[in-house]
C-alpha positions in Angstrom: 253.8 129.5 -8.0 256.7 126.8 -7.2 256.5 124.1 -9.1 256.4 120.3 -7.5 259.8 118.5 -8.1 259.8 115.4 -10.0 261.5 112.1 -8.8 262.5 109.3 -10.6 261.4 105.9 -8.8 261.3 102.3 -10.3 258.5 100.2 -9.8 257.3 96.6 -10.7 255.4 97.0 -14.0 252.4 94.4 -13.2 251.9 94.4 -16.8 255.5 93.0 -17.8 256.9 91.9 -14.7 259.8 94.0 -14.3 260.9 97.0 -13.1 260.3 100.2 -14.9 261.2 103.8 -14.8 258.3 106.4 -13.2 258.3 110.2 -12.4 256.8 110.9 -8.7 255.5 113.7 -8.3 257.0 114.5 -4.6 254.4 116.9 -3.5 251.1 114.6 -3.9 253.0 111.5 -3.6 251.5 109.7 -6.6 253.6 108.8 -10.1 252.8 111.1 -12.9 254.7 108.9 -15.7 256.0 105.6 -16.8 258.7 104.9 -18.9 257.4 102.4 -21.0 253.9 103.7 -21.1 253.9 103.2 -24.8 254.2 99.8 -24.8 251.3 99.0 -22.4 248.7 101.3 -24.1 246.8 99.9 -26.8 244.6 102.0 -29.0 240.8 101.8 -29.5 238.1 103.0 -31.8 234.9 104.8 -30.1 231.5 104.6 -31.9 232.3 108.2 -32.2 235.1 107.6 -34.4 237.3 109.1 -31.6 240.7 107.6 -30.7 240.8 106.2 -27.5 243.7 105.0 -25.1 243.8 102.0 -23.0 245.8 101.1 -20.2 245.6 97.5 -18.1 243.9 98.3 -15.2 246.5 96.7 -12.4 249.2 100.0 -14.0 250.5 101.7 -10.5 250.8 105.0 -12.8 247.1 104.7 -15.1 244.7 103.7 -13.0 241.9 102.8 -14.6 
């Protein structure tokens, strides 16, 4: 199995207004990673007690 090459590509980060880092994954054409992702997710407690992760829903790479 060959494995999809990974491109690095900036885009506008919606959620700061400037340009950011991404991986693109060349095969399906969509970005795979950001590289500020950790400042844009903010962490949330279920009912469950589970940990959950939430993006802004305008992020080109997280869609939510």
């Amino acid at each position: 199995m060959r494995r999809s090459p990974l491109l690095t590509v900036q885009i506008l980060c919606p959620h700061h207004g400037r340009p950011v880092s991404a991986s693109r994954n060349e095969t399906t054409e969509r970005l795979v990673d950001c590289a500020d992702k950790h400042t844009c997710v903010t962490v949330e407690v279920a009912a469950s007690g589970a940990l959950l992760s939430v993006r802004p829903a305008t992020c080109p790479v997280f869609r939510g």
